[in-house]
C-alpha positions as CSV (number, residue, x, y, z in Angstrom):
1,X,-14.9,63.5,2.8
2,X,-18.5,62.5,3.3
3,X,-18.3,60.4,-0.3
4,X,-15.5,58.9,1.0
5,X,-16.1,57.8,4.2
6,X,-19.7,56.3,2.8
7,X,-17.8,54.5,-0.2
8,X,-14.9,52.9,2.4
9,X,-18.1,52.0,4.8
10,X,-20.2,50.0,1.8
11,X,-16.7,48.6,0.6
12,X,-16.1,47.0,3.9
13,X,-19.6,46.1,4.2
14,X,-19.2,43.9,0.9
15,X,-15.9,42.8,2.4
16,X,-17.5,41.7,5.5
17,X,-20.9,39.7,3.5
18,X,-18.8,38.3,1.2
19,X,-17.4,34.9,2.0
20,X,-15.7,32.8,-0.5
21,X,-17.7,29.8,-1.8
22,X,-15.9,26.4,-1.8
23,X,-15.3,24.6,-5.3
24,X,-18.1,21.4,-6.2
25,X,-16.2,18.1,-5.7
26,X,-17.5,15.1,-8.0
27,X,-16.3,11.8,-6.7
28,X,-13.5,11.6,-8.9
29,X,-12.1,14.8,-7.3
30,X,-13.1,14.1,-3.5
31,X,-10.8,10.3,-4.1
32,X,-7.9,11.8,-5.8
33,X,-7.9,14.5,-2.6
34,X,-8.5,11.3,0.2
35,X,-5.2,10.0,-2.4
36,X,-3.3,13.4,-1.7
37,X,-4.3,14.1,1.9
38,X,-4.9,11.2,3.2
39,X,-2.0,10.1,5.8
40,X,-2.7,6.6,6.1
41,X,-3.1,6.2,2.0
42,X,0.5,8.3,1.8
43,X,1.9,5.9,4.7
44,X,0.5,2.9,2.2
45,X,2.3,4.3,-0.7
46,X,5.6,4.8,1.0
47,X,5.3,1.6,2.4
48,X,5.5,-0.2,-1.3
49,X,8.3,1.9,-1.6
50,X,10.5,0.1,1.1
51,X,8.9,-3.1,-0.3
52,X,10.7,-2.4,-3.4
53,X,13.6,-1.1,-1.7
54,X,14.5,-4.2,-0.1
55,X,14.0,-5.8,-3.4
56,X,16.6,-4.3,-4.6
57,X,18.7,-4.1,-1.5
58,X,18.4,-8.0,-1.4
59,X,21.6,-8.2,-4.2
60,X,23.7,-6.1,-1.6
61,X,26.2,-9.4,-1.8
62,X,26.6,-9.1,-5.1
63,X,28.0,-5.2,-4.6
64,X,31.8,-4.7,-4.4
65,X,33.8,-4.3,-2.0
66,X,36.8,-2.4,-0.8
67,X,38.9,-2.6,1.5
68,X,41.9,-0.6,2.8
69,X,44.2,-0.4,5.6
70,X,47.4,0.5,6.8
71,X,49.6,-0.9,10.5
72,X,52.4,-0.3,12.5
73,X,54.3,-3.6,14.7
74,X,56.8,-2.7,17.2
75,X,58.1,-6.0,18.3
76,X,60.7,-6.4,21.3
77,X,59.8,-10.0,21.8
78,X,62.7,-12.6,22.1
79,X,60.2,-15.5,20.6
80,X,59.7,-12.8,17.6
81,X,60.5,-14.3,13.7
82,X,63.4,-12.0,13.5
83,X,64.3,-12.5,17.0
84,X,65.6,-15.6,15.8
85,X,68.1,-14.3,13.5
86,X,70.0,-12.0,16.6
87,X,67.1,-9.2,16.4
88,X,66.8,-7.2,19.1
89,X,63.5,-5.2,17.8
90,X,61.7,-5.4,14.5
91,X,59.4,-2.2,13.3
92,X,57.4,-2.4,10.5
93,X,54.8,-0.2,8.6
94,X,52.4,-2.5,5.9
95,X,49.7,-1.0,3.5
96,X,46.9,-3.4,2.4
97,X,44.3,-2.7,-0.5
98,X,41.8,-5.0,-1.5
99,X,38.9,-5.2,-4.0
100,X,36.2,-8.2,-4.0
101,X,32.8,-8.7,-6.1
102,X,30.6,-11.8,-6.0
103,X,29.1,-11.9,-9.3
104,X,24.9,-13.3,-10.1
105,X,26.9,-16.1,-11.9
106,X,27.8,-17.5,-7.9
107,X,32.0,-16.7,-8.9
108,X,34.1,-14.6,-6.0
109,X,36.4,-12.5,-7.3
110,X,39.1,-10.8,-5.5
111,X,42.0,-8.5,-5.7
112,X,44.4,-7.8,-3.0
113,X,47.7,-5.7,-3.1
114,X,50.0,-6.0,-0.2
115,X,53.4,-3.6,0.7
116,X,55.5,-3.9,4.1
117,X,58.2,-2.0,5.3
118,X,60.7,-3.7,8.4
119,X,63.6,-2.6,10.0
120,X,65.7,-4.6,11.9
121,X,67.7,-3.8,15.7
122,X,70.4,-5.9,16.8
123,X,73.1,-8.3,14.8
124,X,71.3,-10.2,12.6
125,X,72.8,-13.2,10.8
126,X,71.6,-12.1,7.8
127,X,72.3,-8.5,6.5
128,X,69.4,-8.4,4.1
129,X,67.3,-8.4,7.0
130,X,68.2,-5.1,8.7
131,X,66.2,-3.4,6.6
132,X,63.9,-4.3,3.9
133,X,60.5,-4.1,1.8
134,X,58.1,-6.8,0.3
135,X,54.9,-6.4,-1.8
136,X,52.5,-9.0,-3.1
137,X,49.9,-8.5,-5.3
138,X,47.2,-11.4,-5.8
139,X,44.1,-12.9,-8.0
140,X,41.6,-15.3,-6.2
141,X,38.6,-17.1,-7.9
142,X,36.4,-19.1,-6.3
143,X,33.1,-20.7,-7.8
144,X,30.7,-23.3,-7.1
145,X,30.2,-26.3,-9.2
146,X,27.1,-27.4,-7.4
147,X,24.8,-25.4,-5.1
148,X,25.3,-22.4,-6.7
149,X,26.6,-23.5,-10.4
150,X,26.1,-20.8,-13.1
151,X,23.5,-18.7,-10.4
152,X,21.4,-21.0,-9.7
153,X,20.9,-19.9,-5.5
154,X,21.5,-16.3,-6.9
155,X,18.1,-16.5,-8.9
156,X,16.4,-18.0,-6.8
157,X,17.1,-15.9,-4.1
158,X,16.4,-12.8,-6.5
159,X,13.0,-15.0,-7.8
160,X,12.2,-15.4,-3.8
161,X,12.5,-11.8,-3.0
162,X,10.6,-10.0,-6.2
163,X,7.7,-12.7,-5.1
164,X,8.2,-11.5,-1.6
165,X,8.0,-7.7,-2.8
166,X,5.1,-8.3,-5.5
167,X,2.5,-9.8,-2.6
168,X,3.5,-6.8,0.3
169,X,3.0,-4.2,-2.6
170,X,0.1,-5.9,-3.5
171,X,-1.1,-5.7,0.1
172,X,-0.9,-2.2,0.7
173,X,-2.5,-1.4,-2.5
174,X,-5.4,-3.6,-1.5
175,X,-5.3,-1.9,2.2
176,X,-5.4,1.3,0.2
177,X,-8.5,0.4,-2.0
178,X,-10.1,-1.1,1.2
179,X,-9.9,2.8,2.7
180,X,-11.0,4.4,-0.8
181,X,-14.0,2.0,-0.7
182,X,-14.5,3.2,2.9
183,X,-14.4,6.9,1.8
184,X,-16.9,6.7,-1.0
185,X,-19.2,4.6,1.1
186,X,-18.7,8.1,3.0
187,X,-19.0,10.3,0.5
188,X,-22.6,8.4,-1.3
189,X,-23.7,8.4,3.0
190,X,-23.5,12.7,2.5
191,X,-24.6,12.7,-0.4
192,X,-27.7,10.9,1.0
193,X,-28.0,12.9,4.1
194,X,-28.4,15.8,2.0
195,X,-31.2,14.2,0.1
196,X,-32.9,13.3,3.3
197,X,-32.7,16.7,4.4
198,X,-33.9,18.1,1.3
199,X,-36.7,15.7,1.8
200,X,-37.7,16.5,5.1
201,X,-37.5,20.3,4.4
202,X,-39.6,19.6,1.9
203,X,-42.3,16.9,4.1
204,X,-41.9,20.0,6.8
205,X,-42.9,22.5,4.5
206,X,-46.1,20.3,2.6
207,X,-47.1,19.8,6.4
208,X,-47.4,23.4,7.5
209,X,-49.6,24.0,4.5
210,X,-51.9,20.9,5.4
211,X,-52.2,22.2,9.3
212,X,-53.1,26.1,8.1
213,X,-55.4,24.7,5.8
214,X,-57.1,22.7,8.1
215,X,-57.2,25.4,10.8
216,X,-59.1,27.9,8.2
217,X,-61.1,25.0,7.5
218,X,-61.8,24.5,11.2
219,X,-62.4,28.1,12.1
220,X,-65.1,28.0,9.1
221,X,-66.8,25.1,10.6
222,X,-66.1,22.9,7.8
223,X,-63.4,20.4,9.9
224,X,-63.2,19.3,13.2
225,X,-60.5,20.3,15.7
226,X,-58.9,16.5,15.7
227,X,-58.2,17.0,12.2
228,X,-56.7,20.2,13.4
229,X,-54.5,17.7,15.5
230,X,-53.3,15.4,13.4
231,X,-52.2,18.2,11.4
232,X,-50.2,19.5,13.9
233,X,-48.8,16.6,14.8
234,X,-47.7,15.3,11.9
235,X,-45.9,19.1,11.4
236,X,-44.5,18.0,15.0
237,X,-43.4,14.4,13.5
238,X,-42.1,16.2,10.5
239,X,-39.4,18.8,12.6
240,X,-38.5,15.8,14.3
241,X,-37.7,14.2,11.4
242,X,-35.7,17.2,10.3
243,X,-34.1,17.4,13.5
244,X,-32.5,13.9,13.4
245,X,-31.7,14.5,9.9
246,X,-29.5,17.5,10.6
247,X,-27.8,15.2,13.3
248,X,-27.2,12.7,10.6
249,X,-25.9,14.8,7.9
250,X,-23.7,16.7,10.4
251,X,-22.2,13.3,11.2
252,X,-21.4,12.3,7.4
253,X,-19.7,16.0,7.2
254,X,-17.5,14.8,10.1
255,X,-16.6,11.6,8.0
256,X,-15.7,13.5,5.0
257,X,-13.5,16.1,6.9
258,X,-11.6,13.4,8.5
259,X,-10.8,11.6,5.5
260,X,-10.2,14.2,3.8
261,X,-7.9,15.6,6.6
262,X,-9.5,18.9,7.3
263,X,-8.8,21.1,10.1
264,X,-12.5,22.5,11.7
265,X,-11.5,26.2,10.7
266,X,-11.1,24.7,7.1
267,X,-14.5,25.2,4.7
268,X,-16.2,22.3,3.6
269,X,-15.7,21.3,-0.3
270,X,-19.7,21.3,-1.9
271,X,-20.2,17.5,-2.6
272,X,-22.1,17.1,-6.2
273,X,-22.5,13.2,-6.3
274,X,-25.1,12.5,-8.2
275,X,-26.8,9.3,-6.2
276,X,-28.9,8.7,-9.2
277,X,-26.2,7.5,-11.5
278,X,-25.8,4.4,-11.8
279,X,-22.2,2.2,-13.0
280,X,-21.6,-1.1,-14.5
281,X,-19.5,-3.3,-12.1
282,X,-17.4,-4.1,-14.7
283,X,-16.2,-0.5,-15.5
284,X,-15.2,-0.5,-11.5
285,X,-12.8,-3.7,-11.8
286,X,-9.0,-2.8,-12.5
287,X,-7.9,-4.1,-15.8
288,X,-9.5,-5.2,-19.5
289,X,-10.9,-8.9,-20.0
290,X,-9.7,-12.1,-18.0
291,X,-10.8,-13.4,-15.1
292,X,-12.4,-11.5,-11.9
293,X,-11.4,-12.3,-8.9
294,X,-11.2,-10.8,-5.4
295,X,-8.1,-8.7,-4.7
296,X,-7.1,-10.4,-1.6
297,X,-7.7,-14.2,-3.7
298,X,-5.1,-12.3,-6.0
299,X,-2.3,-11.5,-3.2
300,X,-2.7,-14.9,-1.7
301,X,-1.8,-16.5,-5.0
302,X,1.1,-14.0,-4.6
303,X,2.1,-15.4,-1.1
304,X,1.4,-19.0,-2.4
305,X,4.6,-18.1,-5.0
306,X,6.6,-16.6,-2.7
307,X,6.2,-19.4,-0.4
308,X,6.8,-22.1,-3.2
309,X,10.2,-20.0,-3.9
310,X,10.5,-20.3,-0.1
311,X,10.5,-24.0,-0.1
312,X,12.8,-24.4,-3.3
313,X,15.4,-22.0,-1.8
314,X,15.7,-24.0,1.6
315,X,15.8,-27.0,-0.4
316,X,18.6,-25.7,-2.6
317,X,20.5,-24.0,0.8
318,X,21.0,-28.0,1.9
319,X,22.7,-29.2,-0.6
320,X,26.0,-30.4,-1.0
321,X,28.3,-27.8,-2.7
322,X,31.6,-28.3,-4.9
323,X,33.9,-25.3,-4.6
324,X,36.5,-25.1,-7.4
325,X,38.9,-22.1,-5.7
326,X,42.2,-20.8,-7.3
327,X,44.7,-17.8,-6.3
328,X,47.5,-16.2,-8.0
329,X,50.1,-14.0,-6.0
330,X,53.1,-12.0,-7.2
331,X,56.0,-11.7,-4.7
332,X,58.8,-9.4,-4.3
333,X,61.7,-8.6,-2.0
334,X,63.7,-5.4,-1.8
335,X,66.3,-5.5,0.4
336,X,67.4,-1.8,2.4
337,X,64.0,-0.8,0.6
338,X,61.1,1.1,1.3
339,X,56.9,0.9,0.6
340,X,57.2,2.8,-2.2
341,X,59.6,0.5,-4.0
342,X,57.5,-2.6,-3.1
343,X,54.2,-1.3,-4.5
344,X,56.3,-0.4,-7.8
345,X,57.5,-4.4,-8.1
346,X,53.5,-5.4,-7.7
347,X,53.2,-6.1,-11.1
348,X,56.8,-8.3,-11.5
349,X,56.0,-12.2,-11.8
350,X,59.1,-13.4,-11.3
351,X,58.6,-15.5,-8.0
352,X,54.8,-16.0,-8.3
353,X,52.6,-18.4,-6.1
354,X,49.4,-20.0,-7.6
355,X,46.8,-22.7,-5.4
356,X,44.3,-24.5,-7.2
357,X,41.8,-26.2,-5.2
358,X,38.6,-28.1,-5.2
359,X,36.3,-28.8,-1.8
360,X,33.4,-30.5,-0.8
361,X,30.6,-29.7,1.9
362,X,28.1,-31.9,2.6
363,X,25.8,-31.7,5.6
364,X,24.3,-35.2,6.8
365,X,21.0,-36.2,6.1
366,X,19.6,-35.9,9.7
367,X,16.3,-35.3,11.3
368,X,17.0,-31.7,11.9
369,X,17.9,-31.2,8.1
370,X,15.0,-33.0,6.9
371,X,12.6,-31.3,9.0
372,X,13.8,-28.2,7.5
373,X,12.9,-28.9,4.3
374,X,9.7,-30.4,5.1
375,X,8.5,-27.7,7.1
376,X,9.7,-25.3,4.1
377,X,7.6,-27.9,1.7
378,X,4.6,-28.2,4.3
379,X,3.8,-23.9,4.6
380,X,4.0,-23.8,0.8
381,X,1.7,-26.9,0.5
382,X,-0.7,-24.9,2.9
383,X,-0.3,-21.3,1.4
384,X,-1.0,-22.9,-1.8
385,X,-4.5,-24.8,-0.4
386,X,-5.1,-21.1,1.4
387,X,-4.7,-19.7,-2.4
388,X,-7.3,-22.2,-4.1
389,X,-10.0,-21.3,-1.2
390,X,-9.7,-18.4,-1.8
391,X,-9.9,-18.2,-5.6
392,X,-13.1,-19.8,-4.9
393,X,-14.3,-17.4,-2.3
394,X,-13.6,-14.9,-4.6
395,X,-15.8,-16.5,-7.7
396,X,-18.8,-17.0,-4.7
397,X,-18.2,-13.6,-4.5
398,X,-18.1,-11.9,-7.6
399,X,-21.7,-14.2,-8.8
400,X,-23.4,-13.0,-5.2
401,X,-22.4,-9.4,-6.0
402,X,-23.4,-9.0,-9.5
403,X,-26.8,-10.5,-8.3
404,X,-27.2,-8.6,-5.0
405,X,-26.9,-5.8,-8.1
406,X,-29.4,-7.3,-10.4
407,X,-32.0,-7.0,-7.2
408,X,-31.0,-3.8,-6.4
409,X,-31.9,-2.6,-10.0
410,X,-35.4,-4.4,-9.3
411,X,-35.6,-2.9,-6.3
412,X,-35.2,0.2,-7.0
413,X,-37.2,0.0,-10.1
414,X,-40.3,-0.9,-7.5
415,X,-39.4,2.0,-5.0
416,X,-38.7,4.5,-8.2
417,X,-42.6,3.4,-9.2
418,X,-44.2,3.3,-5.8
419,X,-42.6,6.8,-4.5
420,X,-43.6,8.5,-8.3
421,X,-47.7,6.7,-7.2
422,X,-47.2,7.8,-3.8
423,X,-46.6,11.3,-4.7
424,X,-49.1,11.7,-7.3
425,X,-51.7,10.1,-4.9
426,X,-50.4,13.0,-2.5
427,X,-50.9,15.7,-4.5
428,X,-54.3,14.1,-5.3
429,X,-55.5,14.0,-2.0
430,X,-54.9,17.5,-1.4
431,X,-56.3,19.0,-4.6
432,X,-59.8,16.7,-2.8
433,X,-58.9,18.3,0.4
434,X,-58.6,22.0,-1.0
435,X,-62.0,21.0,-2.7
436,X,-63.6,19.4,0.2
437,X,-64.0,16.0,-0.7
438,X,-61.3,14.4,1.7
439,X,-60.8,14.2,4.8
440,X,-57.6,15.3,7.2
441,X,-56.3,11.9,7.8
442,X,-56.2,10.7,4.1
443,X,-54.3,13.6,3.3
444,X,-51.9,13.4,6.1
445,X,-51.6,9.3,5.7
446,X,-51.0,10.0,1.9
447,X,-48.9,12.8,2.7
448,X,-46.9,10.1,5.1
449,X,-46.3,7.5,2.2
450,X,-45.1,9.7,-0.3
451,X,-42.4,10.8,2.0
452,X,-41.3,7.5,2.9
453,X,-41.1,6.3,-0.7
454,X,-39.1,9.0,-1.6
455,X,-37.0,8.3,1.3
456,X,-36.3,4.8,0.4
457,X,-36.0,5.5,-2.9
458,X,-33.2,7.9,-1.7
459,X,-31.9,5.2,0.3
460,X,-31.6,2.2,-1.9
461,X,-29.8,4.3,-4.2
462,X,-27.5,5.1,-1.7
463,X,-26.8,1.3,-1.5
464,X,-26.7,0.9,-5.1
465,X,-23.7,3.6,-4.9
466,X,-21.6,1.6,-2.4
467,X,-22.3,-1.5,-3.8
468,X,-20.8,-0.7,-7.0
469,X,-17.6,1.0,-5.0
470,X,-17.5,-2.5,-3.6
471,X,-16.1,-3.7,-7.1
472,X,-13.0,-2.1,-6.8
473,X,-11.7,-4.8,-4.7
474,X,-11.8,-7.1,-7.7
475,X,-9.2,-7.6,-10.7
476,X,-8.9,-9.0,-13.8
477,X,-6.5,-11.7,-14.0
478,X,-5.2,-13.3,-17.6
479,X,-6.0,-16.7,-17.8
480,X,-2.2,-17.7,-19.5
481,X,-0.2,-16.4,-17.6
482,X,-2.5,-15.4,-14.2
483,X,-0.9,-12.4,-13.8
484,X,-2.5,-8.7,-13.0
485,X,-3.4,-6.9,-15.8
């Protein structure tokens, strides 16, 4: 019993110590999970969705459609058509089917079956009238010579909208990269709290050892009791150091919980960025070869098109339009019939009727129309001109950020130099100290630089990082044909 009760006592001791370790995220890893958790990057991506929904949704005239109905008349009138003839009250029951499709080609086709049932009250002149059926069953075409001849305003219309979807896809996606650039900027900020924390555990540490050295050396006489005080405060500068550190790294933890979505009882993923990596800008652009330019210079090329397709559809929607229409009806008459025996005589063209016709429409050239069109012509004009700045912005932008790079690699080049120097000089002032042949201060000043090299070392590397996520928002564009590769 005793084994027992000590063995369930050390298992739930383990139980209790043991606390499950979360998995190292690399960069790669931490952006696909902003990608998967995110809600505002999964709003983005449903949002190009419905962009390309009503894409699609913009040919809903060219779906068919059916129609079907069915009536009842109970007519006592004495101005009714039957009235006429000595009717006293006409009932009739009619069925009506119809089937119509507007195809890309600008044609209207349509179908329509008719069947009608009537029954006569009264002395009518006519016999055949007391009770009877008819059915019709008809063919109309209708297509346009002019506005619309062989699709032309269909493909447009289609050419208008795909433009129209194209640049709001492309704007969420460049929203989305605008909030992935935001969360690595993040992500290389923890990373560099960490190393500043490191770093000041470490500056802490190095300046406890200076101040208990130079309080042995002052209780054997050898240093005087200022150098005791600058040791002690810079151990004092050093915790406050760490202090705001802490605050600082605890702040970048709340940045990557919230984009990462997680709930404050949820561990914290292990972040292993290494800040000391460097990438090309190049391999951070979207596509192979081409031109680079800016994302947004991209979309509002996009809008410029769409705008362009804008103008060219108003333009088209003015014109005059010649409408070549035909129909073709079958006809039948069964007297003391019912619905039934209409609908069976659909198909009998024995007294057929058939309309061919041609009309124009023409709207006047007025001030109203022709402001219309110019204001259509005018906000292409100007998204165009919008599009051209841009593209230029973009260039001035790409040159100043692949040499705001080039400096960074000098700079940090110069800081990697001065913080190695810094720290050798450190170490070499206290292997004097230890000997006795420097003073407190030099130590402690020494002690001071090296810190603050490393630091900005730390720091422009940091930079480095988020000026390279910066490249994202660029894309290659081929020259030809200046679309996204």
């Amino acid at each position: 019993m005793k084994k027992g009760a000590l063995l369930g006592l050390l298992l739930g001791l383990l139980v209790g110590l043991w606390q499950p370790q979360a998995l190292a995220m690399n960069l790669q890893e931490y952006l696909q999970a902003v990608i998967n958790k995110n809600k505002s990057i999964q709003a983005f991506d449903v949002s190009k969705e419905a962009a390309e929904d009503r894409r699609v949704s913009g040919d809903i005239e060219l779906v068919p459609v059916f129609t079907a109905g069915v009536g009842y008349l109970n007519d006592k009138s004495p101005l009714g058509q039957f009235a006429q003839l000595g009717g006293t009250q006409t009932t009739a029951t009619d069925l009506k089917l119809g089937l119509a499709k507007r195809f890309s080609s600008g044609t209207d086709v349509a179908v329509t079956a008719n069947a009608t049932e009537v029954e006569n009250e009264g002395a009518l002149l006519n016999p055949s009238f007391q009770k009877f059926s008819y059915g019709t069953l008809g063919l109309g075409l209708s297509q346009s010579l002019w506005k619309n001849s062989f699709g032309n305003a269909t493909r447009l219309r289609q050419d208008r909208q795909e433009a129209v979807a194209t640049a709001e896809v492309g704007r969420f996606d460049l929203q989305k990269k605008v909030l992935l650039v935001s969360a690595e900027a993040a992500y290389w900020d923890y990373v560099y709290q960490n190393e500043n924390l490191r770093i000041g555990r470490a500056s802490l540490e190095r300046a406890r050892r200076i101040e208990s050295w130079t309080r042995r050396r002052v209780n054997d006489g050898i240093s005087d009791r200022a150098d005791l005080l600058s040791a002690q405060a810079l151990v004092a500068a050093r915790q406050l150091q760490l202090v705001s550190a802490e605050d600082d790294l605890a702040a970048a933890k709340r940045q990557i919980r919230d984009y990462l979505e997680l709930r404050d009882d949820e561990a914290m993923p292990e972040i292993s960025g290494d800040i000391s990596r460097s990438r090309a800008l190049n391999s951070m652009v979207d596509g192979n070869g081409g031109k680079v330019v800016a994302l947004e210079a991209y979309l509002s090329s996009l809008n410029a098109r769409a705008m362009s397709l804008v103008a060219k559809e108003t333009e088209d929607g003015y014109r005059p339009d010649l409408v070549l229409s035909g129909s073709y009806n079958t006809n039948n008459f069964q007297p003391d019939k019912s619905i039934p025996d209409a609908t069976s005589k659909w198909t009998d063209s024995k007294l057929p009727t058939w309309k061919v016709g041609l009309n124009l429409i023409y709207l006047f050239d007025t001030d109203v129309k022709g402001s219309a069109q110019s204001a259509a012509r005018k906000d292409a004009l100007a998204a165009q001109l919008q599009s051209e700045r841009k593209i230029l912005d973009s260039e001035s932008s790409w040159i100043e950020l692949n040499r705001r790079y080039s400096e960074m690699n000098k700079r940090i080049e110069s800081a990697s130099l001065i913080a190695r120097l810094q720290t050798d000089a450190a170490k070499a002032q206290t292997d004097l100290f230890n000997k006795g042949r420097s003073i407190t201060a030099n130590v402690i000043n020494a002690e001071e630089d090296a810190a603050d090299a490393e630091l900005t070392l730390t720091r422009l590397k940091s930079e480095q990082r988020k000026m390279e996520a910066q490249a994202r928002l660029f894309v290659t564009l081929d020259e030809n044909n200046r679309e996204e590769k």
